[in-house]
Backbone as ProteinMPNN parsed JSONL, in Angstrom:
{"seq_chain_A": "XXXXXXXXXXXXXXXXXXXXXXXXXXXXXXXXXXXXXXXXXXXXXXXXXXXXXXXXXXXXXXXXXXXXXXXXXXXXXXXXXXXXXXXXX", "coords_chain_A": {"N_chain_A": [[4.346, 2.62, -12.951], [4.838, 1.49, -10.379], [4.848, -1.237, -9.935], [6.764, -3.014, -10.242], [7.914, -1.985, -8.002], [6.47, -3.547, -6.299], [5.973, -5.86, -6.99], [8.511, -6.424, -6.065], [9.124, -5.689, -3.215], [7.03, -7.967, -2.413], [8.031, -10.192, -3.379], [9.952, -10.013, -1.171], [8.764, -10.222, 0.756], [7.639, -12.801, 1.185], [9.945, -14.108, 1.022], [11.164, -13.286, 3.731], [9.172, -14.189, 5.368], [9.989, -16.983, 4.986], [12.238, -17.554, 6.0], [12.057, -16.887, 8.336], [10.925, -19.26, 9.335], [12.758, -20.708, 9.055], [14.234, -20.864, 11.643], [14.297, -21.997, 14.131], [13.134, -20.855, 17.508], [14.441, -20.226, 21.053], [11.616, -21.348, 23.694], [10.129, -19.578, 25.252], [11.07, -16.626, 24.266], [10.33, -17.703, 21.656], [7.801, -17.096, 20.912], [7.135, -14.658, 21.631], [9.199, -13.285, 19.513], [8.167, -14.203, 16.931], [5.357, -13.134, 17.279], [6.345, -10.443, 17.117], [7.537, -10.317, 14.605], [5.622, -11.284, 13.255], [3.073, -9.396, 13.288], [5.094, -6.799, 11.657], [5.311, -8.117, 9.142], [2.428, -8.467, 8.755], [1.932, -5.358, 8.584], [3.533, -4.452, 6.109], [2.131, -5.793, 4.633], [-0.364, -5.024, 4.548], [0.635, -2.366, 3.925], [1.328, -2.762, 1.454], [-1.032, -3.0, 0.08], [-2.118, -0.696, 0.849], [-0.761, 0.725, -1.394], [1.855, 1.635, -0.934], [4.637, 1.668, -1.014], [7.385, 2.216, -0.373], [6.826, 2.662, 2.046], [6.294, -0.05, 3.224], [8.614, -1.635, 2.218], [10.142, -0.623, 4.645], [9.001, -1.839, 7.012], [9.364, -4.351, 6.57], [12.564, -4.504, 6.492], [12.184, -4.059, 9.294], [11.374, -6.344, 10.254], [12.585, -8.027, 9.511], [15.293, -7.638, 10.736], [14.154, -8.101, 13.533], [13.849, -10.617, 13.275], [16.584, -11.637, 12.771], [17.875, -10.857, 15.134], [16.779, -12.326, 17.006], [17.285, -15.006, 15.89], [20.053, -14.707, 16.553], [19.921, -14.46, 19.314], [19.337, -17.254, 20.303], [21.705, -18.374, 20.0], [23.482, -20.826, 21.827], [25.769, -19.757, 24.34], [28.522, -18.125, 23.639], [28.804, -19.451, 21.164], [28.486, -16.727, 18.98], [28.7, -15.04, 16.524], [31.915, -14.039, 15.955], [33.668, -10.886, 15.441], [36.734, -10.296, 15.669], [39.364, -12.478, 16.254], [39.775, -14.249, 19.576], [42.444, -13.044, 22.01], [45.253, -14.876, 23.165], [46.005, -15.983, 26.317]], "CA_chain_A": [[5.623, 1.954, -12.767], [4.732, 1.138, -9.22], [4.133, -2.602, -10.276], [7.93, -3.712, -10.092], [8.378, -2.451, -6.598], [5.157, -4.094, -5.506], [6.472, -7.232, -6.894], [9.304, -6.507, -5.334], [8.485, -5.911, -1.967], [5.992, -9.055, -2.0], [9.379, -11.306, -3.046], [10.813, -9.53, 0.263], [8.182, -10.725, 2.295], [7.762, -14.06, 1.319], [11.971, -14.654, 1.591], [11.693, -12.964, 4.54], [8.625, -15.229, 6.166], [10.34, -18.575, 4.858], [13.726, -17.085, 6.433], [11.936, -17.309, 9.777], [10.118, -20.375, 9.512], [14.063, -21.848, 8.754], [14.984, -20.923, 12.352], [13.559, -22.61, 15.76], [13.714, -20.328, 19.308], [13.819, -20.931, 22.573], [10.534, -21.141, 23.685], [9.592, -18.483, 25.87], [11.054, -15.973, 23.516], [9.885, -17.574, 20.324], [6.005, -16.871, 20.813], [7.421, -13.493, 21.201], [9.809, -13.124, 18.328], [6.935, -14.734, 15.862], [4.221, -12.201, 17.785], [6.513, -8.999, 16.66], [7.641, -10.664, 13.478], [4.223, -11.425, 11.989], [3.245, -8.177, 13.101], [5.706, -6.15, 10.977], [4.713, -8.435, 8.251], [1.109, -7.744, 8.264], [2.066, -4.031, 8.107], [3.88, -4.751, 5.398], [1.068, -6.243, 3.679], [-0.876, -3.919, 4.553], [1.181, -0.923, 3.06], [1.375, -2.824, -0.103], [-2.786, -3.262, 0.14], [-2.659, 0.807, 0.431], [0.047, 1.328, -2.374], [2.729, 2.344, -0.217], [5.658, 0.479, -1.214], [8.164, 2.385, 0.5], [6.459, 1.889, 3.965], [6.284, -2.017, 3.533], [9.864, -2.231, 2.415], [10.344, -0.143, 5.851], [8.248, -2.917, 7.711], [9.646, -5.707, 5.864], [13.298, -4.56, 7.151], [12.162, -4.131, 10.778], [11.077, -8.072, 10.25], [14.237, -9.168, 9.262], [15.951, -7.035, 11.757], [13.837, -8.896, 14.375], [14.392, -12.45, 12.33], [18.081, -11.479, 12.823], [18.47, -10.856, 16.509], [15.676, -13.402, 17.651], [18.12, -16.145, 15.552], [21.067, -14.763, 17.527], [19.516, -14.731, 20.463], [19.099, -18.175, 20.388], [22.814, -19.677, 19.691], [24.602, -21.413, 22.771], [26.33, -18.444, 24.985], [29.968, -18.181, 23.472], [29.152, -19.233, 20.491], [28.186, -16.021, 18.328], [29.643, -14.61, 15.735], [33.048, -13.047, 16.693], [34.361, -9.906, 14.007], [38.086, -10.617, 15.89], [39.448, -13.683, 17.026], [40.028, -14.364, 21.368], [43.763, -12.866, 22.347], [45.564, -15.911, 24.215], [46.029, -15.588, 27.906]], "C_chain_A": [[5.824, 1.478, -11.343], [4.413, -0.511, -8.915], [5.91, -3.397, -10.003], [7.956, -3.676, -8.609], [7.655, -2.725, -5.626], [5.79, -5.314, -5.725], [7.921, -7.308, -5.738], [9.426, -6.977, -3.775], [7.878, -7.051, -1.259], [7.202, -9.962, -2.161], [10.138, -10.94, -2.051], [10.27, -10.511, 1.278], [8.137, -11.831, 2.264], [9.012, -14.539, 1.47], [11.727, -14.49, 2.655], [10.664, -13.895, 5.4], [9.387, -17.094, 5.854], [11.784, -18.618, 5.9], [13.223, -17.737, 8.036], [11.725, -18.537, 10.056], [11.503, -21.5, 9.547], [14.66, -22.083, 10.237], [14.139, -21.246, 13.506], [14.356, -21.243, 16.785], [13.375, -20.922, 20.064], [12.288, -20.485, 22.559], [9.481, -20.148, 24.453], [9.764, -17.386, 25.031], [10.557, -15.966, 21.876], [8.293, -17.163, 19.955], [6.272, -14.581, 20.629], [8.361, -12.408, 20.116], [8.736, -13.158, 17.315], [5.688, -13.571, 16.068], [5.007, -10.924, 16.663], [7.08, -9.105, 15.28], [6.35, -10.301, 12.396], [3.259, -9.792, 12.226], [3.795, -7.231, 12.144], [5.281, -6.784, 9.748], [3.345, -8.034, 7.991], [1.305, -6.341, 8.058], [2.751, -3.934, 7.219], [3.097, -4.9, 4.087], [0.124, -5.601, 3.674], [-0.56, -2.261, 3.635], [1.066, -1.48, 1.683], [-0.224, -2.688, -1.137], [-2.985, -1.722, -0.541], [-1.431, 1.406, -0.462], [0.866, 1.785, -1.946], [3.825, 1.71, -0.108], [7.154, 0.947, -0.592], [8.223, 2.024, 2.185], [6.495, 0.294, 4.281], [7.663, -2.464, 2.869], [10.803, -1.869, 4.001], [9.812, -1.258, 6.863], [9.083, -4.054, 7.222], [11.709, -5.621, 6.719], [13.509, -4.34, 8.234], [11.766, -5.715, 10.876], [12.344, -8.325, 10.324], [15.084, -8.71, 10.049], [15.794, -8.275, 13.025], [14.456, -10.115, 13.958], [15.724, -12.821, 13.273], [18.521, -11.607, 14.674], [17.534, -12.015, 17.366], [16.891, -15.125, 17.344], [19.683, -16.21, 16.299], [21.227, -15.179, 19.069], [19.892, -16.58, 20.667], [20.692, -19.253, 20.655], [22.921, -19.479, 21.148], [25.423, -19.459, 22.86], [27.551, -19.696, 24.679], [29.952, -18.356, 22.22], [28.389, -17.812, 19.024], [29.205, -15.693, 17.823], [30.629, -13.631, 15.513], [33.614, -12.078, 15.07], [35.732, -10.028, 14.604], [38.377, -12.247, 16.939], [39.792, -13.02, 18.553], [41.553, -14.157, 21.169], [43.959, -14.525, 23.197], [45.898, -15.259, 25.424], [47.454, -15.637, 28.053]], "O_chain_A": [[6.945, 1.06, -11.054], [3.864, -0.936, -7.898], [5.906, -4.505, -9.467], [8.001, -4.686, -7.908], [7.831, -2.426, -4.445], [6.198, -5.919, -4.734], [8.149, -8.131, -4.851], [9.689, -8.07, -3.273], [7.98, -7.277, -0.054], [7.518, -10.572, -1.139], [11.179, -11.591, -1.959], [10.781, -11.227, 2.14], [8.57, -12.35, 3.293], [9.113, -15.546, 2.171], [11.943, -15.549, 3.243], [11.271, -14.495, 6.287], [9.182, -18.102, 6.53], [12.219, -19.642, 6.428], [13.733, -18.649, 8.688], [12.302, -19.019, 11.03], [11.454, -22.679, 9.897], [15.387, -23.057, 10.434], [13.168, -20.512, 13.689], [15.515, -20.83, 16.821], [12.514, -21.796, 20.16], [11.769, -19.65, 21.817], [8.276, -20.038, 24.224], [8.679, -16.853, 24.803], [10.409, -15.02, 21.102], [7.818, -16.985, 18.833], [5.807, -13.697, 19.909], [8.253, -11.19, 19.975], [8.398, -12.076, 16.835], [5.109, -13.153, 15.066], [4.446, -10.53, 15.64], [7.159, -8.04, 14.668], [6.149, -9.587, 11.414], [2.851, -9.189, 11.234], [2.865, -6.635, 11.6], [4.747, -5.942, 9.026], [3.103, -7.287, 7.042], [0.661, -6.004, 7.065], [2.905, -2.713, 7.204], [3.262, -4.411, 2.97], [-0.43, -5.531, 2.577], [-1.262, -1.455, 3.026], [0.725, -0.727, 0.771], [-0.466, -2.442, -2.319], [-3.52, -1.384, -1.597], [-1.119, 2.576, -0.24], [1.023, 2.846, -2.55], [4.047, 1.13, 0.954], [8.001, 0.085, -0.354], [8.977, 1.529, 3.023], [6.682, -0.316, 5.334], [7.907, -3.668, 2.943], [11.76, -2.515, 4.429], [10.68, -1.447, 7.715], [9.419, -4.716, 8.204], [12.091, -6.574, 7.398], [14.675, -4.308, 8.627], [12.032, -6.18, 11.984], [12.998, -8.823, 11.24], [15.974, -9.547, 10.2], [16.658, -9.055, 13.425], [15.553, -10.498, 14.363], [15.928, -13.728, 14.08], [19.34, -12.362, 15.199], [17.925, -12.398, 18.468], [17.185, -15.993, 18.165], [20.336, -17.22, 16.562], [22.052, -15.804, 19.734], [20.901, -16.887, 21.302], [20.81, -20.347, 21.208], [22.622, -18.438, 21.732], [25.556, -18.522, 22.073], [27.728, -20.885, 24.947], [30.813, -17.714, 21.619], [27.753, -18.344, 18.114], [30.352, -15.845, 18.243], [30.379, -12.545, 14.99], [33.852, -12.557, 13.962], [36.39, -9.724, 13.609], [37.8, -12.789, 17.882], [40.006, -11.833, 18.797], [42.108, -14.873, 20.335], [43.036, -15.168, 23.697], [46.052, -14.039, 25.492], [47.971, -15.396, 29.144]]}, "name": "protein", "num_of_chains": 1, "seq": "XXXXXXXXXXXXXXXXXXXXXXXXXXXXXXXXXXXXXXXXXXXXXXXXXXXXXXXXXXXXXXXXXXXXXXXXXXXXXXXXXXXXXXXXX"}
């Protein structure tokens, strides 16, 4: 019954490599975003290689972690995504 959350897992990783490929970085940090990205992916793919489908959904959400703050990184300073609006002055 280890066959669903193999499929599983493998529809993680491929969302989660197209996810990146959707977002441009700056360029000094994007060689290094993509470096520790595809990293976590190959271990990923790797765990699924050695049947270990908990460890490569563990890998697969340190990717998208990265994904996540590499794509933040990136917006224009000011605009990120505020959880309360600015008080007025």
């Amino acid at each position: 019954m280890k066959i669903p959350a193999i499929r599983s897992a493998a529809a993680c990783l491929l969302l989660a490599a197209f996810a990146l490929g959707q977002s441009p970085a700056r360029a000094g940090s994007e060689e290094e975003c993509d470096r520790l990205y595809t990293g976590y992916l190959e271990k990923a793919k790797q765990a699924l290689l050695d049947k270990k489908p908990d460890d490569a959904v563990a890998f697969l959400l340190k990717a998208s972690a990265i994904a996540q703050s590499c794509a933040e990184a990136e917006k224009p300073g000011g605009q990120g995504d505020r959880k309360t609006p600015a008080l007025p002055a």
